[in-house]
Residue frames as a rotation matrix with the C-alpha (Angstrom) as fourth column:
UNK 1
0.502 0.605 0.619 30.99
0.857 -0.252 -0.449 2.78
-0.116 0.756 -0.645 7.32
UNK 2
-0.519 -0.765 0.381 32.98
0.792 -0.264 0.550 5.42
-0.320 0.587 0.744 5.38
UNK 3
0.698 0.715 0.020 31.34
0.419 -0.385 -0.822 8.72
-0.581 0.583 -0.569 4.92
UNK 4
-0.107 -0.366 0.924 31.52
0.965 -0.260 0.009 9.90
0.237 0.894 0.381 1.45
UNK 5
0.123 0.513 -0.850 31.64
0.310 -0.833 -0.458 13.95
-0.943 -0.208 -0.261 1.25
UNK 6
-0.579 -0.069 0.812 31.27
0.773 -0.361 0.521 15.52
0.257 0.930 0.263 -2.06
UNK 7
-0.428 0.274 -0.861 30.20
0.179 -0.909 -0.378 19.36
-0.886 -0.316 0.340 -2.35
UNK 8
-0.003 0.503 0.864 27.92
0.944 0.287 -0.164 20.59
-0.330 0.815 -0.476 -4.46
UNK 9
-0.734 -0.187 -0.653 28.76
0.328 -0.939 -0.099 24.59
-0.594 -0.287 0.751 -5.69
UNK 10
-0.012 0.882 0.471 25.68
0.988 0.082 -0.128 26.27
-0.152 0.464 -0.873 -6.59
UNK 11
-0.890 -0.445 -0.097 25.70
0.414 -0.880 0.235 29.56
-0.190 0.169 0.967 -8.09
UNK 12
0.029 0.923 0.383 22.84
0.975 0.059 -0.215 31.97
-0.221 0.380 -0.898 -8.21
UNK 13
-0.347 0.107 0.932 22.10
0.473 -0.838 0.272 35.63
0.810 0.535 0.240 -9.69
UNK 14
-0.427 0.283 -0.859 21.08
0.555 -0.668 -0.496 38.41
-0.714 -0.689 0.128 -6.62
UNK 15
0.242 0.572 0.784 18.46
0.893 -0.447 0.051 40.25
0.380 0.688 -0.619 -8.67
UNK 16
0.954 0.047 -0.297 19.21
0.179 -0.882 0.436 43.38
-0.242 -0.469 -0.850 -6.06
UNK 17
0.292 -0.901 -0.321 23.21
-0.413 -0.422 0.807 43.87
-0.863 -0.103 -0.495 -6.79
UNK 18
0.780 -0.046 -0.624 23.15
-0.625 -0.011 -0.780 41.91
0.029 0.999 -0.037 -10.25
UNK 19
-0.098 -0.942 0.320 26.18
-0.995 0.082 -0.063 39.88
0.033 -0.325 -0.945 -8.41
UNK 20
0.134 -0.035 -0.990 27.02
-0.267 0.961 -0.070 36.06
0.954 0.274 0.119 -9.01
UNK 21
0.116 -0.146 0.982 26.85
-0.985 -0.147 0.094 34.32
0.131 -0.978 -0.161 -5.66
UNK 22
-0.144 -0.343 -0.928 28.64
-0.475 0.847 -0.240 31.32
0.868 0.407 -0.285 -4.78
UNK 23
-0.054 0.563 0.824 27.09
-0.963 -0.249 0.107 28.87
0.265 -0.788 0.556 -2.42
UNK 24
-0.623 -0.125 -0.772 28.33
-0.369 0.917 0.150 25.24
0.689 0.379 -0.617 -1.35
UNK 25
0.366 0.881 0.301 26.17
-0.904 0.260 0.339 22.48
0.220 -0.396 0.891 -0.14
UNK 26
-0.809 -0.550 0.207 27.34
-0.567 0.823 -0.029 19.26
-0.154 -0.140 -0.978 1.42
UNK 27
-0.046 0.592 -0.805 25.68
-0.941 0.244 0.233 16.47
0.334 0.768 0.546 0.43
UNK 28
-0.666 -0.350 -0.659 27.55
-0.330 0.930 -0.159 13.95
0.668 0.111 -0.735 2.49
UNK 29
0.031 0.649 -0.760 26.12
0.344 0.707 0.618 11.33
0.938 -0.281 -0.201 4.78
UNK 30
0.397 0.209 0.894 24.86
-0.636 -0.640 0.432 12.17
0.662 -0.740 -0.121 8.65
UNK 31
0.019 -0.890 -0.455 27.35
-0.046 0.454 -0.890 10.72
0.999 0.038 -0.032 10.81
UNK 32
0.758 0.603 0.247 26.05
-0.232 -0.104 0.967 9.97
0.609 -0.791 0.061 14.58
UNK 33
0.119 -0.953 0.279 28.88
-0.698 -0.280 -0.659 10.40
0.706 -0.116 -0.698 16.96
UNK 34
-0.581 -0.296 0.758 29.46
-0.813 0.269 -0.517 7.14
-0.051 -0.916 -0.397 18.64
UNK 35
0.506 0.799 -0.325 27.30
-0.859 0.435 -0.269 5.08
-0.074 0.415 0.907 16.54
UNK 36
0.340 -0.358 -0.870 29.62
-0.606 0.624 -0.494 2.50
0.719 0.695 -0.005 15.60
UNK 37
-0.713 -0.300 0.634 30.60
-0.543 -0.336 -0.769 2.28
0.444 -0.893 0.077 19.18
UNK 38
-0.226 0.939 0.258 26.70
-0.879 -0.082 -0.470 1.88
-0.420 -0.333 0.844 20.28
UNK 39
0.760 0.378 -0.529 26.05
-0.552 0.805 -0.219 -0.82
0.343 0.458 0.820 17.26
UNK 40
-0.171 -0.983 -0.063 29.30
-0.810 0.177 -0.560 -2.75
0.561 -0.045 -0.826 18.64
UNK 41
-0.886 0.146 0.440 28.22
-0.338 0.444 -0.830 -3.06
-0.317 -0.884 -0.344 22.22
UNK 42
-0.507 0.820 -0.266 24.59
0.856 0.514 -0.047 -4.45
0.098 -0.252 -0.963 21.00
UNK 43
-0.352 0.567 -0.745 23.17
0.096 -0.770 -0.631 -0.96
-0.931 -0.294 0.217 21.62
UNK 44
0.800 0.580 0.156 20.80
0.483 -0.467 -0.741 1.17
-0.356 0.668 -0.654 19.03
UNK 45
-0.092 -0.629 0.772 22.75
0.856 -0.446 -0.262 3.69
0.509 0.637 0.579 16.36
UNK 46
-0.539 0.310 0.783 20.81
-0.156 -0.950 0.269 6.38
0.828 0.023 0.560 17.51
UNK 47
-0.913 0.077 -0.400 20.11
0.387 0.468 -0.794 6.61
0.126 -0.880 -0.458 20.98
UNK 48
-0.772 0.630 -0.084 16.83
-0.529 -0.711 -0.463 8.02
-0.352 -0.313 0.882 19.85
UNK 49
-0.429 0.501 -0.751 15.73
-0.535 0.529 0.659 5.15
0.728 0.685 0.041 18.24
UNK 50
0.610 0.666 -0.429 15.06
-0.060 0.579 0.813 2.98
0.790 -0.470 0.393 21.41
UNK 51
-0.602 -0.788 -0.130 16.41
0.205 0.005 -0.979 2.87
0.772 -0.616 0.158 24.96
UNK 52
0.105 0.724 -0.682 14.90
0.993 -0.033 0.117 3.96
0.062 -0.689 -0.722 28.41
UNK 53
-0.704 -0.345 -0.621 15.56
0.409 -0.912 0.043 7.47
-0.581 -0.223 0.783 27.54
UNK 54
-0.831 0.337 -0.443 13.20
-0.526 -0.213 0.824 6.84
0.184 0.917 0.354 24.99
UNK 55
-0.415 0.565 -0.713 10.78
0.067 0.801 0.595 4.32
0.907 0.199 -0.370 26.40
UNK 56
-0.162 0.536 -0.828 9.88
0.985 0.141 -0.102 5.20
0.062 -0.832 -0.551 29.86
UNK 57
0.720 0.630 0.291 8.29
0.536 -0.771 0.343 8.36
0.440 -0.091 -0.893 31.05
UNK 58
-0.309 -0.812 0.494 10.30
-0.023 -0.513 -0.858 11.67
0.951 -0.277 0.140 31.63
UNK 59
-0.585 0.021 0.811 8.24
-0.778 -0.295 -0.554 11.71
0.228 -0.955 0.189 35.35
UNK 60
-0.513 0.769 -0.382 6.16
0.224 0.549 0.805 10.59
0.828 0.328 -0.454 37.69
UNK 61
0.470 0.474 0.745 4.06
-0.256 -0.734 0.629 11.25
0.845 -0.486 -0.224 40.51
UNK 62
-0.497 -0.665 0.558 5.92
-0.713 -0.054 -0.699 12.15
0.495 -0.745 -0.447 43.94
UNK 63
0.271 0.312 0.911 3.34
-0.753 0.658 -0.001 9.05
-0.599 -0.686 0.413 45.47
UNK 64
-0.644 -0.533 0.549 4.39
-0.366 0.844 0.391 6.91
-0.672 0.051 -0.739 43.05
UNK 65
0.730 0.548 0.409 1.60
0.447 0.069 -0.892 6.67
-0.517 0.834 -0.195 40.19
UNK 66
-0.390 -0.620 0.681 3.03
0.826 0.091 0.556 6.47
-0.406 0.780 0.476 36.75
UNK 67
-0.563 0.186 -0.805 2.51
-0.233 -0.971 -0.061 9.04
-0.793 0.153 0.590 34.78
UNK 68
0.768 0.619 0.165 0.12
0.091 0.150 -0.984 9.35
-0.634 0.771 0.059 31.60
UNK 69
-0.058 -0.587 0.808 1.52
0.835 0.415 0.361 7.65
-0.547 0.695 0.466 28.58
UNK 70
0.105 0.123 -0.987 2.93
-0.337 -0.929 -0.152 10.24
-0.936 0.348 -0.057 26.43
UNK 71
0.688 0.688 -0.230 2.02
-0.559 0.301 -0.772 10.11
-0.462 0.660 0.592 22.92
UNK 72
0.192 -0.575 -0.796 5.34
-0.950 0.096 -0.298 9.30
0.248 0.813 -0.527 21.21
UNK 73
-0.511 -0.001 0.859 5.51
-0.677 0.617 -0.402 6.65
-0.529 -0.787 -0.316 24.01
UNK 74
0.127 0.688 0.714 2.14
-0.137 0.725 -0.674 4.92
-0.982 -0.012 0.187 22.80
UNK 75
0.716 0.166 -0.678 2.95
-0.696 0.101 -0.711 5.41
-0.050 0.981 0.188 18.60
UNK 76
-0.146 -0.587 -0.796 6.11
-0.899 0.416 -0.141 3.43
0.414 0.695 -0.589 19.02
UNK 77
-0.672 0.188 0.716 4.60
-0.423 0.695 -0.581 0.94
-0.607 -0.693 -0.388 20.98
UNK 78
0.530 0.807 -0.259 1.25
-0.448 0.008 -0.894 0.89
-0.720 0.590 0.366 18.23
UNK 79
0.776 0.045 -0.629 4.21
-0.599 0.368 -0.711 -0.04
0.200 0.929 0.313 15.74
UNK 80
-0.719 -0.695 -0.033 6.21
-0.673 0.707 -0.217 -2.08
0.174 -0.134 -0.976 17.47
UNK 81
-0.212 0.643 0.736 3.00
-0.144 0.724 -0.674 -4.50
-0.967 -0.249 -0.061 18.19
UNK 82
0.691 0.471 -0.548 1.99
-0.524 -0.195 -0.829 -3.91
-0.497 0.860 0.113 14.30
UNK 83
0.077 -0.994 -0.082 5.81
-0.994 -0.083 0.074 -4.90
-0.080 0.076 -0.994 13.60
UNK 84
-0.441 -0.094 0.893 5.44
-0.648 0.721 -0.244 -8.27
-0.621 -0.686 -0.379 15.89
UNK 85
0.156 0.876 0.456 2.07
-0.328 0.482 -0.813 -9.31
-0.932 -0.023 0.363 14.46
UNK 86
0.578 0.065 -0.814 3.64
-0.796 -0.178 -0.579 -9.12
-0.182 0.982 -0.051 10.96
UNK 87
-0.105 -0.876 -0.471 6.21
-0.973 0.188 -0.132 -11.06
0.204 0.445 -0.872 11.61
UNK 88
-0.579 0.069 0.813 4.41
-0.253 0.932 -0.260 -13.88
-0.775 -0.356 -0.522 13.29
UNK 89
0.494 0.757 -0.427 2.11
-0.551 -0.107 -0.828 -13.37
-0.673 0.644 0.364 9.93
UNK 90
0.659 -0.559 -0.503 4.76
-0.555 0.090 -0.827 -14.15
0.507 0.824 -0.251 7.66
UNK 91
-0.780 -0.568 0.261 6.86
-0.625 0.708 -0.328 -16.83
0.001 -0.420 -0.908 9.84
UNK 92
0.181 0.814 0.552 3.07
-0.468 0.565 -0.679 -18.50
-0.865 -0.135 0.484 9.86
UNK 93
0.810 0.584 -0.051 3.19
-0.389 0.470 -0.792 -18.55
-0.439 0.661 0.608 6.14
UNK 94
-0.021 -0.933 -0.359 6.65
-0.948 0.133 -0.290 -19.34
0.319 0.334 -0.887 5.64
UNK 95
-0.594 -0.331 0.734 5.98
-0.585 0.803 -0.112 -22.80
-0.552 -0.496 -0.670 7.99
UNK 96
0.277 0.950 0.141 3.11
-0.358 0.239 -0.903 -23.24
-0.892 0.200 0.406 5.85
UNK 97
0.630 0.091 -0.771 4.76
-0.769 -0.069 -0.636 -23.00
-0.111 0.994 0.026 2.82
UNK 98
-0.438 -0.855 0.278 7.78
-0.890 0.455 -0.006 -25.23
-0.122 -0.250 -0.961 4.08
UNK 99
-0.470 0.339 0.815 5.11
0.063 0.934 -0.353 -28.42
-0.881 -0.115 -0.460 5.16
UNK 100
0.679 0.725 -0.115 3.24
-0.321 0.153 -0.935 -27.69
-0.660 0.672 0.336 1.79
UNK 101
0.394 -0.618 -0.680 6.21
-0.897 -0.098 -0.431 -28.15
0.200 0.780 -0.593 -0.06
UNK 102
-0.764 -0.638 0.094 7.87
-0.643 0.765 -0.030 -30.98
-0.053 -0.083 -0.995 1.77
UNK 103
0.538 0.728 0.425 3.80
0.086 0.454 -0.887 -33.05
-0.839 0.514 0.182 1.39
UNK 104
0.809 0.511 -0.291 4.62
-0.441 0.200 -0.875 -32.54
-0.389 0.836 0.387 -2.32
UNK 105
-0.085 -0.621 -0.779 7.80
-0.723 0.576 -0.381 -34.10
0.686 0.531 -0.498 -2.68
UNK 106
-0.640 -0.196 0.743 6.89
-0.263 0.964 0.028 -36.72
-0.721 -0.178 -0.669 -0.41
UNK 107
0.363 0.925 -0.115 3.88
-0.278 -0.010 -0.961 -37.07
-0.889 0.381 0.253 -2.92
UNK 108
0.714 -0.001 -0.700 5.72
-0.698 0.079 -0.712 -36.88
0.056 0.997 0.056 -6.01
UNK 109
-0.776 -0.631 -0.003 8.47
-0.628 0.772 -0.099 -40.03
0.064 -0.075 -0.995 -4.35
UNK 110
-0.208 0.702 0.681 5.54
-0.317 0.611 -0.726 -41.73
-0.925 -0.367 0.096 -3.61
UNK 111
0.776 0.560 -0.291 4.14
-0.449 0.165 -0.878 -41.40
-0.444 0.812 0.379 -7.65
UNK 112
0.233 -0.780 -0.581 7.77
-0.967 -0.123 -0.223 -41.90
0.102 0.614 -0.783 -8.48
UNK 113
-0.648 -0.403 0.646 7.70
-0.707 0.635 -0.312 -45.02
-0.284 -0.659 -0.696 -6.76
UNK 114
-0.094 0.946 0.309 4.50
-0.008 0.310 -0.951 -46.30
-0.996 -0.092 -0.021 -7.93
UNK 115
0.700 0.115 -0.705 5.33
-0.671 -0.231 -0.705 -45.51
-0.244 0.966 -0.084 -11.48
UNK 116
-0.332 -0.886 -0.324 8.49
-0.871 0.420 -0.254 -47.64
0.361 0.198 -0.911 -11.12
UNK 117
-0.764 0.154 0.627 6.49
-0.127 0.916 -0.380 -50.62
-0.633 -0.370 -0.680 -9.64
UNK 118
0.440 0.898 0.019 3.78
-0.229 0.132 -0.964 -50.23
-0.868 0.420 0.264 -12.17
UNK 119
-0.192 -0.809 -0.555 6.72
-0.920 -0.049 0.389 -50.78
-0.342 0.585 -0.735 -14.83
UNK 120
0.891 0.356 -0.282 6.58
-0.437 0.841 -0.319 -54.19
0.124 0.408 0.905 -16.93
UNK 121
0.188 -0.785 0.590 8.99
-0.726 0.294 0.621 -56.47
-0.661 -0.545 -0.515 -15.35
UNK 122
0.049 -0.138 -0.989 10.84
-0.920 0.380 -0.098 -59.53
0.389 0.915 -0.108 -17.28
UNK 123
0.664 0.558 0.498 9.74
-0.685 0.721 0.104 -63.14
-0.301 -0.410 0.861 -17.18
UNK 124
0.903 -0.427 -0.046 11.32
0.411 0.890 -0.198 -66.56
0.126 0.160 0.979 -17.36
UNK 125
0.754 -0.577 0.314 15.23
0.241 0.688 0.684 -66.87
-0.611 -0.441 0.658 -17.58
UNK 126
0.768 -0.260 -0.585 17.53
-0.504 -0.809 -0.302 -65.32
-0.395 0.526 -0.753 -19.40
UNK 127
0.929 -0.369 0.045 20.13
0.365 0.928 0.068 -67.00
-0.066 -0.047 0.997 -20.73
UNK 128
0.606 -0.782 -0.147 23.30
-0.671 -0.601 0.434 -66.12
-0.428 -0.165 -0.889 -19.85
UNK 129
0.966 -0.206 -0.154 26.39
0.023 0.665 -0.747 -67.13
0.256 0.718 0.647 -21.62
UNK 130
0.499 -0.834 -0.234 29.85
0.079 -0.225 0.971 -67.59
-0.863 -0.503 -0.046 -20.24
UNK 131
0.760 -0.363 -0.539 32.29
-0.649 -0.473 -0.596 -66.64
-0.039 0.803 -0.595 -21.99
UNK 132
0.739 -0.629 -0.242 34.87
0.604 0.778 -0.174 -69.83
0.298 -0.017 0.955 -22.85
UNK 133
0.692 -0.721 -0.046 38.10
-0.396 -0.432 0.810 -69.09
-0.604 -0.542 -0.584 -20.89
UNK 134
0.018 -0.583 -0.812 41.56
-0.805 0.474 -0.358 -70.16
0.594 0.660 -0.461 -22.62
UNK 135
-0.365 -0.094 0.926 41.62
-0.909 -0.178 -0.376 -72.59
0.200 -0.980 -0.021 -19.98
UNK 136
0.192 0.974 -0.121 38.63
-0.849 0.103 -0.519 -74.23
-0.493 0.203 0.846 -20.74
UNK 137
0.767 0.172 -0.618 39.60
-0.640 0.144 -0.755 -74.81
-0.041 0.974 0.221 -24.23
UNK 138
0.050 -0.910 0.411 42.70
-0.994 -0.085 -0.068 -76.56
0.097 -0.405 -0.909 -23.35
């Protein structure tokens, strides 16, 4: 990913000295050192996004009890379960929609089939005519 930088110069009046003041602003994208790196190896962009620096507790007790979950701890946990549950929501209705769909085209080969045997068929013999070879005629 390519960041873009473009500058933006904003000028503004100083009411106290009456002077024009020039002021630039950057505009471009935030650019996490080592990110590309990180997403390579399988890792997060942002090693704040998930990781055990981010997921386990900064302490615990000197016998060995965990410490009390700390809040940021339990919110991304609250939406990473919220996350899950959605997705097993929507993979539910997605199999659903898959076996409803494949029922109606077996349904509609089935009518197709039935419509083609319900068809008026032709009786008796036909008469067929050969065609006289030179052969023949000879």
């Amino acid at each position: 990913m390519a960041a873009v930088f473009a500058r933006s110069w904003i000028g503004f009046l100083s009411s106290a000295s009456g002077r024009v003041r020039v002021c630039s602003l950057s505009t471009s994208t935030r650019c996490c050192a080592g990110s590309q790196w990180r997403v390579k190896h399988g890792l997060a962009e942002n090693n704040s996004v998930y990781g055990p620096l981010t997921d386990l507790p900064d302490w615990s007790f000197a016998d060995g009890r965990p410490a009390p979950m700390q809040t940021g701890i339990a919110n991304r946990r609250l939406q990473r379960a919220e996350i899950a549950s959605r997705i097993v929501h929507l993979n539910q209705q997605m199999e659903t929609a898959m076996t409803q769909w494949h029922n109606k085209k077996a349904e509609m080969a089935c009518d197709q089939e039935r419509e083609n045997s319900m068809k008026l068929k032709a009786k008796g013999c036909r008469m067929k005519t050969r065609p006289q070879s030179a052969e023949s005629s000879s």
